[in-house]
C-alpha positions in Angstrom: 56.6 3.4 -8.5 56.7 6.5 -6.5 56.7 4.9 -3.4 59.7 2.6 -4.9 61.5 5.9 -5.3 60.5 7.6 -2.1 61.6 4.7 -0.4 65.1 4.2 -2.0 65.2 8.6 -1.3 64.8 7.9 2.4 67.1 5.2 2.4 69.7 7.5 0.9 69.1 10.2 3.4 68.9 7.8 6.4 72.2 8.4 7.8 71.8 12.4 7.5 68.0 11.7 9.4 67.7 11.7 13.4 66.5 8.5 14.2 63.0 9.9 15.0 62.7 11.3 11.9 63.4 8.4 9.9 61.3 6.8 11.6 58.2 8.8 11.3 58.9 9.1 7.3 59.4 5.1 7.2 56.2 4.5 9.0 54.2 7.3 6.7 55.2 5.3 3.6 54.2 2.2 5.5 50.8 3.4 6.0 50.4 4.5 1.9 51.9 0.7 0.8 48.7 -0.1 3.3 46.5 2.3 1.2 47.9 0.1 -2.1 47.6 -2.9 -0.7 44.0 -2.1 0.4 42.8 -0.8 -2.8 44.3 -3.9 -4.5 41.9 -6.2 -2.6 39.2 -4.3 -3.7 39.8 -4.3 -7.1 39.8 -7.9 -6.7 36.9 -8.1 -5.1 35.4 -6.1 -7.8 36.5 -8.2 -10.4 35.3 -11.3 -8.7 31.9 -9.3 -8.0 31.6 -9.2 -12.1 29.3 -11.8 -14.0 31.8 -14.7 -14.4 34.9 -12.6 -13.3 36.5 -15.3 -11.5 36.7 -17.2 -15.0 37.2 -14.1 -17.2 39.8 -12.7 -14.9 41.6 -15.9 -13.3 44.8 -15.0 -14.3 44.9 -11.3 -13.6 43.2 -11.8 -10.3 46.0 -14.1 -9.6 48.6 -11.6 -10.0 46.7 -9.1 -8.4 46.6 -10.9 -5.0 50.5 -12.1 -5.3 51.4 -7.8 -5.9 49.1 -7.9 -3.1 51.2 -10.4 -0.8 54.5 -8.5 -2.3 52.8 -4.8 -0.6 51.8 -6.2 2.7 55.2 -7.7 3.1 56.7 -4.1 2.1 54.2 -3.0 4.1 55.2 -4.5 7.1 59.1 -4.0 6.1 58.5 -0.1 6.2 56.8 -0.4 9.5 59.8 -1.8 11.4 61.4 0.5 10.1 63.5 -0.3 7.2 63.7 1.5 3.7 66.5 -0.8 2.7 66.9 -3.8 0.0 64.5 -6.0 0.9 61.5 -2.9 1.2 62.4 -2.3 -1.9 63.2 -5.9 -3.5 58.9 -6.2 -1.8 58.0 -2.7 -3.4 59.5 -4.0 -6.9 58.2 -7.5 -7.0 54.1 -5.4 -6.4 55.3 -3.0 -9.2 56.5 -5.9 -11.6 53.4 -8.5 -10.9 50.6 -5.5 -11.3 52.9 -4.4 -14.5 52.2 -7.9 -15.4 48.2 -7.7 -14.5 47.7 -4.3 -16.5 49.4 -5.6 -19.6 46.7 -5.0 -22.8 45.0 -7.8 -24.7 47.5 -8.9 -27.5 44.2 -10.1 -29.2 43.0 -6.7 -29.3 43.7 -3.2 -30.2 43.0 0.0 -32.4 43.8 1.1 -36.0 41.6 1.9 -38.8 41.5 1.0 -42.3 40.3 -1.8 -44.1 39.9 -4.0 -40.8 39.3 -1.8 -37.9 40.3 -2.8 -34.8 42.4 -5.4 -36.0 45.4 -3.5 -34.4 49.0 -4.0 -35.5 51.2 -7.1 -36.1 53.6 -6.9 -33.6 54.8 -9.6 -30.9 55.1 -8.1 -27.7 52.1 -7.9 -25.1 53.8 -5.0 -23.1 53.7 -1.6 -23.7 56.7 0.0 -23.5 55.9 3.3 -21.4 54.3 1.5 -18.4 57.6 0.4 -17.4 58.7 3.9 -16.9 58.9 5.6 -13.9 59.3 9.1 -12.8 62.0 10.8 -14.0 63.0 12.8 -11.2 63.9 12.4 -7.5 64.2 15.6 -5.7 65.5 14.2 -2.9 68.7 12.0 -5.0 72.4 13.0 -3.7 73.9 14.7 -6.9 77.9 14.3 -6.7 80.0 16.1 -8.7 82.8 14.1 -9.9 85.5 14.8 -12.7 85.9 12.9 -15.7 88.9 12.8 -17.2 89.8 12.3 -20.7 91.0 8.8 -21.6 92.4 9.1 -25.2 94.3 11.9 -27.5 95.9 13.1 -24.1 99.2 14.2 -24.8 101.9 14.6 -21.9 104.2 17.8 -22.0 106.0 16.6 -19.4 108.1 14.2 -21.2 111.4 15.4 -22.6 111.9 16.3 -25.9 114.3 14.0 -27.0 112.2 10.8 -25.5 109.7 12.4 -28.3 111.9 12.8 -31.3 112.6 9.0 -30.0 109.1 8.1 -30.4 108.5 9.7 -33.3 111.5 8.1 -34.9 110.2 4.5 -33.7 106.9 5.2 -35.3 108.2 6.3 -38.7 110.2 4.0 -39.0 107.6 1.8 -38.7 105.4 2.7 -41.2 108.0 3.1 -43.8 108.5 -0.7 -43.3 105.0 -1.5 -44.4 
């Protein structure tokens, strides 16, 4: 996910970057989605190295080598280089299918009590602060923009007697009712 943002960061800045410089910084985050992509393989070479990991772990090791597909195509995006939407759509489609791979066991879980272990009730198989990323990006364009109000504005610039005329109208109306 850091990478994600690093690489949406330098995207941002590309523009402000001589073309050298981007370059260099595109290439760098090339070589740590290479890093990823290598430890990925390992890990599922590790799982398939455990006693009946292949069967045990079929469907994470699945997703494990798609993410891993997902960083050597960012991988090789970065290297061009290019930090735009498709590095990232690549970056994002690792993040979501090892997201996917990490979820817990909804069979399992913790808790005490009369059946420990037993977990909660719920229905979901996600946990909800995994799919948070950092919450800061030092390197984000901040604009300052104004906001205007939208409602109870009030205009002083319209005569008087186009008020009293208003005013009137609306009376008027409510007496009706």
């Amino acid at each position: 996910m850091d990478l994600r943002e690093e690489t949406r960061s330098l995207e941002q800045v590309r523009e402000k970057l001589e073309a050298v410089a981007y370059t260099d910084k595109a290439e760098l985050q090339s070589g740590t989605q290479r890093k990823l992509y290598d430890r990925t393989l390992n890990v599922v070479t590790d799982i398939r190295a455990l006693p009946l990991g292949d069967q045990k772990f079929g469907k994470e090791i699945q997703m494990l080598t798609a993410a891993s597909v997902a960083m050597n195509d960012a991988t090789n995006i970065l290297g061009r280089p290019d930090t735009g939407r498709e590095a990232i759509a690549a970056e994002t489609e690792a993040i979501e299918l090892l997201l996917a791979a990490k979820r817990a066991n909804p069979k399992g879980g913790g808790g005490g009590g009369s059946t420990p272990g037993g977990g909660g009730t719920g229905d979901t198989d996600r946990v909800a602060l995994e799919l948070y990323g950092p919450g800061a990006d030092p390197l984000a364009q901040i604009e300052a923009r104004g906001v205007q109000q939208s409602t109870g504005t009030t205009n002083d610039q319209v005569p008087a007697e186009f008020r009293d005329g208003i005013d009137a109208f609306f009376n008027a109306l409510e007496n009706r009712k």
